[in-house]
Backbone as CSV, one residue per row, in Angstrom:
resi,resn,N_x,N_y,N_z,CA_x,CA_y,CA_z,C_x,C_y,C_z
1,UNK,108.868,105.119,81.237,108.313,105.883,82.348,107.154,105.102,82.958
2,UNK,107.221,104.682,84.038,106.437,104.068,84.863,104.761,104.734,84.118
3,UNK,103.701,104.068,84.910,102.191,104.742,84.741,101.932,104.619,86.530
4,UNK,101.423,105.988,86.832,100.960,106.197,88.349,99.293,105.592,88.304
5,UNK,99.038,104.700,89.122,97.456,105.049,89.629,97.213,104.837,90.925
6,UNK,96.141,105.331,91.451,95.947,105.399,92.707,94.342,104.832,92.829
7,UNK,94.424,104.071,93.519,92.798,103.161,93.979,92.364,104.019,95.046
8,UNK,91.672,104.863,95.388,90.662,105.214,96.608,89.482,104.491,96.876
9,UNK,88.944,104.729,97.652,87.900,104.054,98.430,87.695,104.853,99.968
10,UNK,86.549,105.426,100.372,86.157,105.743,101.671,84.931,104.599,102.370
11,UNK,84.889,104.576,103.532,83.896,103.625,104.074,83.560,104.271,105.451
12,UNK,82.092,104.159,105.486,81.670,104.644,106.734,80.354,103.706,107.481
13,UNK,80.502,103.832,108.743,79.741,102.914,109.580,78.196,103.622,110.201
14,UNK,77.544,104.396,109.557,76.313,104.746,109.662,76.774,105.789,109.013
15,UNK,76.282,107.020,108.614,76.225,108.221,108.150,75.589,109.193,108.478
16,UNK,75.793,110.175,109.338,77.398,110.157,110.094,77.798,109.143,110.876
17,UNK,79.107,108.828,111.330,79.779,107.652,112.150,80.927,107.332,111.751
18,UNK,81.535,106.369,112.491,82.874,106.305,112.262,83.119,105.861,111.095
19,UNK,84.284,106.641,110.662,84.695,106.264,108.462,86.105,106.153,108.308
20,UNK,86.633,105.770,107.784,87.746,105.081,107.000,87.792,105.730,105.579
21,UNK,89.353,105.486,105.196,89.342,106.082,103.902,91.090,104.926,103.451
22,UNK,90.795,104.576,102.436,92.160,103.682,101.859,92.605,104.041,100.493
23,UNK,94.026,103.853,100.587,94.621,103.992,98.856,95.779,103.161,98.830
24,UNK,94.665,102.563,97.484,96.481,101.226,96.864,96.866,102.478,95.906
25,UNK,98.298,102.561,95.862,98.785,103.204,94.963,100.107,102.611,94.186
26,UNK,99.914,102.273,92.928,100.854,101.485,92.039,101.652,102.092,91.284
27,UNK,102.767,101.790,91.086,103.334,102.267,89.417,103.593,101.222,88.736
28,UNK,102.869,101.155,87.733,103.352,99.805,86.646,104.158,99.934,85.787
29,UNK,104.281,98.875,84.485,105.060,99.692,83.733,104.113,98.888,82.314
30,UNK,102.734,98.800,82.886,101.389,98.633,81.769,101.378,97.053,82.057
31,UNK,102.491,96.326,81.967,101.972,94.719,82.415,102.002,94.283,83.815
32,UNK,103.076,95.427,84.444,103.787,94.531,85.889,103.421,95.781,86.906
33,UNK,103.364,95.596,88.072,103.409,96.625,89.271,104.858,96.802,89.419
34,UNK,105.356,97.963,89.589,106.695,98.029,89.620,106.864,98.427,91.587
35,UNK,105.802,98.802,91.916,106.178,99.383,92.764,104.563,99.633,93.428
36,UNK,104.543,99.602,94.990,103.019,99.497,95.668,103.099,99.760,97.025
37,UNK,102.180,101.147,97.500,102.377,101.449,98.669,100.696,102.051,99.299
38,UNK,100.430,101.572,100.567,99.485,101.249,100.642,99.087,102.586,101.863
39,UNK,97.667,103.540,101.832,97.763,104.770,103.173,96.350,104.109,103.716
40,UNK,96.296,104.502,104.572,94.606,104.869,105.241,94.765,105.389,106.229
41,UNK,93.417,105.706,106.959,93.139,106.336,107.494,91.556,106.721,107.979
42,UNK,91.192,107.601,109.254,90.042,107.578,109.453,89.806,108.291,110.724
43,UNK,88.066,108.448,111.313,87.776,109.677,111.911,87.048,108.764,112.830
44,UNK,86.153,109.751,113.774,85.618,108.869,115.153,84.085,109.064,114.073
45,UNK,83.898,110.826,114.129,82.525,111.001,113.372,82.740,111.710,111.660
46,UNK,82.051,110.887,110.830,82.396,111.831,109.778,81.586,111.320,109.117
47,UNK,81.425,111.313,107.117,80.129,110.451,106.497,81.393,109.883,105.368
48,UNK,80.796,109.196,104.618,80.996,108.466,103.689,82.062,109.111,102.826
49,UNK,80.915,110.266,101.900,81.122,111.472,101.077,82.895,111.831,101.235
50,UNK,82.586,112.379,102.949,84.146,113.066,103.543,85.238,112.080,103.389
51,UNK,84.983,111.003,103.670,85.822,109.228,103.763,86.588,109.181,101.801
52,UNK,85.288,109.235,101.163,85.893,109.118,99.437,87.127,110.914,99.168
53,UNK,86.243,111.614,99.562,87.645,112.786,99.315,88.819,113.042,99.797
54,UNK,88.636,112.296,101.378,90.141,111.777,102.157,90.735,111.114,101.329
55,UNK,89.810,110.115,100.895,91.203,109.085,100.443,91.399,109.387,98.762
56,UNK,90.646,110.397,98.154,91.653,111.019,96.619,92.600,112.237,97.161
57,UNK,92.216,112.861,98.511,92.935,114.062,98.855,94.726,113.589,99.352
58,UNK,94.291,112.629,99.789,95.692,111.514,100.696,96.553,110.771,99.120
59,UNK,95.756,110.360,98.578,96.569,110.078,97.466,97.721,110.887,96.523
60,UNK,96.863,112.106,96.493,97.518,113.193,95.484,98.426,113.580,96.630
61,UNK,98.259,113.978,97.744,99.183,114.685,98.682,100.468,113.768,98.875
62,UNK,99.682,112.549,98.916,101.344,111.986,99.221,102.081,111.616,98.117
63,UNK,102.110,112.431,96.962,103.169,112.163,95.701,103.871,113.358,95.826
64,UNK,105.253,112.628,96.134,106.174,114.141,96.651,107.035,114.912,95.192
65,UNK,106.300,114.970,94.053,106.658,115.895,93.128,105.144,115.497,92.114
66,UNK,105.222,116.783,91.202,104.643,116.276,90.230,104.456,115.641,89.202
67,UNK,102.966,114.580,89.245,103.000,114.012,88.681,102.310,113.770,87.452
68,UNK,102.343,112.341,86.362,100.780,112.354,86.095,100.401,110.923,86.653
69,UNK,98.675,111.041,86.834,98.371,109.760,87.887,97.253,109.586,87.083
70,UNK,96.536,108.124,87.407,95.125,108.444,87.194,94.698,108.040,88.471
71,UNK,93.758,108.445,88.707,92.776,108.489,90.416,91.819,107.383,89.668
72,UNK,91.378,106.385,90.457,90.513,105.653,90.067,89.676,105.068,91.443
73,UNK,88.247,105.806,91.323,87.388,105.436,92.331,86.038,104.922,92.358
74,UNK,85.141,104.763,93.065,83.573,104.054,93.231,82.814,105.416,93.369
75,UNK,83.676,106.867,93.703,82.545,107.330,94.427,82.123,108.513,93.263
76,UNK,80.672,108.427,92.464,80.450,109.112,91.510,80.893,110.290,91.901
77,UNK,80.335,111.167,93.373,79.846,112.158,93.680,82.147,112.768,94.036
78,UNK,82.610,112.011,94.245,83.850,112.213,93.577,85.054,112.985,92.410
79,UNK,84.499,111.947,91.785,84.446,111.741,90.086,83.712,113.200,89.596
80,UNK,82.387,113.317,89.624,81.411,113.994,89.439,81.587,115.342,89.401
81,UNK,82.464,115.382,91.201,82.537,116.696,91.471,83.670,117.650,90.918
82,UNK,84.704,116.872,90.871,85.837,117.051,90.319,86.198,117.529,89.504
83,UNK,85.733,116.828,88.189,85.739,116.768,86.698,84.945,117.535,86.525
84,UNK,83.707,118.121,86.785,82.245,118.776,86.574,82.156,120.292,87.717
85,UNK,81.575,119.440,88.718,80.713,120.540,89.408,81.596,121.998,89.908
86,UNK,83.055,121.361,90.011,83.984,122.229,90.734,84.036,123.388,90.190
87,UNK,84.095,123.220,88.800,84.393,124.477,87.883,82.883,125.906,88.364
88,UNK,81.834,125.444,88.453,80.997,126.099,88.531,81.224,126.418,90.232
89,UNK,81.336,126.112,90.978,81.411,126.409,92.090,82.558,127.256,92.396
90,UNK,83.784,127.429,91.863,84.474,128.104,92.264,84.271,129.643,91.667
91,UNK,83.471,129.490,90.390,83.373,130.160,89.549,82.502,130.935,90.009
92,UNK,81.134,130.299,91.354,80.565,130.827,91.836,80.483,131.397,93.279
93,UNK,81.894,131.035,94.024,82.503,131.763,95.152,82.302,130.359,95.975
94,UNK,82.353,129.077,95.745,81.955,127.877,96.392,80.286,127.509,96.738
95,UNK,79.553,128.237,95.664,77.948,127.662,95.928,77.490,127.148,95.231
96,UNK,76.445,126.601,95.065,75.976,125.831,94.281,75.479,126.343,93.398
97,UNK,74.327,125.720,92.622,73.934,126.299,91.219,72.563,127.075,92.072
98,UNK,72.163,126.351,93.293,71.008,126.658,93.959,71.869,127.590,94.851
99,UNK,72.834,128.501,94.520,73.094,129.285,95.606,73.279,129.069,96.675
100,UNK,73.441,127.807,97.810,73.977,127.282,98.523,74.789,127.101,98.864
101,UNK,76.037,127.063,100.188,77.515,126.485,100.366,77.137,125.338,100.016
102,UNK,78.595,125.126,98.791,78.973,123.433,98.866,79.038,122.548,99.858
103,UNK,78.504,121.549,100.152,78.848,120.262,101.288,80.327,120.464,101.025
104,UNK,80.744,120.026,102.426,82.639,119.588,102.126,83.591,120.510,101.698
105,UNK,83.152,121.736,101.824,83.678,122.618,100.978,85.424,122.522,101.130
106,UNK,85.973,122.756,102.328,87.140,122.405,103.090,87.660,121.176,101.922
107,UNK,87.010,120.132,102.114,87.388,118.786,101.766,87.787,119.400,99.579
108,UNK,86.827,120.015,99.158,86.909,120.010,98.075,88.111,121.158,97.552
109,UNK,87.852,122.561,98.306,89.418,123.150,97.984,90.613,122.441,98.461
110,UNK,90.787,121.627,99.402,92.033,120.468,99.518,92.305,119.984,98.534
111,UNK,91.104,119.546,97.697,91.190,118.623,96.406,91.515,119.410,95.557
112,UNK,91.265,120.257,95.272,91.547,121.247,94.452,93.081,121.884,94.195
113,UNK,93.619,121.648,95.276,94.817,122.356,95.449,95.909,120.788,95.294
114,UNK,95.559,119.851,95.604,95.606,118.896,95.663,96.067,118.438,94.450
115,UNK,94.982,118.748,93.795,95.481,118.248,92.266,95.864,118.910,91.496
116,UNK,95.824,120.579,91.125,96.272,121.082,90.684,97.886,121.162,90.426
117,UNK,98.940,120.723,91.465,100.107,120.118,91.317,100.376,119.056,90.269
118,UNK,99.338,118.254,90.486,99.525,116.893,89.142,98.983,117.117,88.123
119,UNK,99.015,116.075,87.181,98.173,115.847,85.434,97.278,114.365,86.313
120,UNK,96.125,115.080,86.362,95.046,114.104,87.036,94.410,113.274,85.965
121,UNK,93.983,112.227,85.798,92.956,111.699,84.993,92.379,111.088,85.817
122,UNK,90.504,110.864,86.054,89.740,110.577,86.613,88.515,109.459,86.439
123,UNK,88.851,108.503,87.069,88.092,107.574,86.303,87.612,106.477,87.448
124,UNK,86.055,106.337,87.266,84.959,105.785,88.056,85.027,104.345,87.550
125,UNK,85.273,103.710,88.516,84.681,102.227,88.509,83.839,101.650,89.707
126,UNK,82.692,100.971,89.528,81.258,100.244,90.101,81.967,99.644,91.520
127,UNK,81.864,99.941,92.342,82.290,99.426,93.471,81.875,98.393,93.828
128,UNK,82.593,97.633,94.964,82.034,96.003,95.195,82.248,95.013,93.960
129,UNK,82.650,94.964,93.219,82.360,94.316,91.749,83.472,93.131,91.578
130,UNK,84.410,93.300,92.566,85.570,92.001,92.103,86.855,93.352,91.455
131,UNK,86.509,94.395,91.554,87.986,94.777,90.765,88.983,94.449,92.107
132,UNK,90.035,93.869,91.603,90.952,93.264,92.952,91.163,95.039,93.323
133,UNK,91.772,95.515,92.561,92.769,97.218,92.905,91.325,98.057,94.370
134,UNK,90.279,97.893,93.539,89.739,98.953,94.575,88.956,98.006,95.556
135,UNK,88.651,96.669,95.577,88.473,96.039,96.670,89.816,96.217,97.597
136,UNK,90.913,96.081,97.140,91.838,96.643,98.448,91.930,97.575,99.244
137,UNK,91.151,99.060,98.088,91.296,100.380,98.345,90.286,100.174,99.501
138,UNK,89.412,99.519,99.388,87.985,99.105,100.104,88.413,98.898,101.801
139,UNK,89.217,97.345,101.153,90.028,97.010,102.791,90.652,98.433,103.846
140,UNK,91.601,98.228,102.758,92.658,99.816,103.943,91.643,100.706,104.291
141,UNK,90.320,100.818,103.703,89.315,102.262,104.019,88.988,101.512,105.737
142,UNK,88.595,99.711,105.470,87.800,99.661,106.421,88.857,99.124,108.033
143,UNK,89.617,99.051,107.508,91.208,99.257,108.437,91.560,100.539,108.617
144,UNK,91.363,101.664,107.855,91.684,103.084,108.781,90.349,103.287,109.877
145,UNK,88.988,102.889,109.361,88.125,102.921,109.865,88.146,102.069,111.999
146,UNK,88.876,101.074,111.525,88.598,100.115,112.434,88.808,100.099,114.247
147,UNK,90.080,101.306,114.029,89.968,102.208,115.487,89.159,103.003,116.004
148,UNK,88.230,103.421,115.373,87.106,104.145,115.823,85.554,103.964,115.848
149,UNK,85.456,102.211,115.597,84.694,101.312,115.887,84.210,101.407,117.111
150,UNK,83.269,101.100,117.856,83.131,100.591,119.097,82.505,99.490,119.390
């Protein structure tokens, strides 16, 4: 049985401003890529934040059954939210611990629903660093980005 992972990466050109969002998505079979298909995408105004949950929200959406994957990204607040903060927020009608609406909220029940279809595993790696997989994820972010440049 193949192994799914998916590289995300969002990128944005001031914050707010125009952002990009990319995903390498592989199936190996642990030594070899068996198989590699590449999304992005992007907005005129948006931030960073919105750019990293596009591109784990675009990943999971475009696996047309369920799966198991691992998501592998740069963006803690991602990672963070996902694995962690979500549980308390839903738990708390989408607010924070400070009683606040969540940022992104939209963006995060997508994710939510998103993944709940798959067997997610979630896992942060240091961005910029030379990993070839999410320096690509990097590229396609700054290629969905690149039409809404000026």
């Amino acid at each position: 049985m193949p192994e799914l992972y998916a590289y995300t990466d969002g990128a944005c050109s001031g914050n707010p401003g125009p952002g990009g969002w990319g995903v390498l998505l592989q199936a190996t079979d642990g030594d070899s890529v068996l198989k590699e298909r590449e999304l992005k995408g992007g907005e005129a105004t948006t931030t960073n934040n919105q750019m990293e949950l596009m591109a784990a929200i675009s990943a999971l959406e475009a696996l047309e059954r369920p799966s198991t994957i691992t998501v592998v990204t740069d963006s803690a607040y991602v990672k963070n939210g996902v694995t962690g903060w979500i549980f308390g927020w839903k738990k708390n009608g989408w607010k924070t611990a400070a009683k606040k609406p969540v940022k992104n909220v939209e963006l995060w029940q997508r994710l939510d629903t998103a993944q709940a279809r798959h067997q997610v595993t979630w896992k942060w790696v240091k961005g910029h660093a030379g990993h070839p997989e999410n320096e690509r994820a990097d590229e396609l972010a700054r290629a969905g980005m690149a039409p809404f440049k000026k």
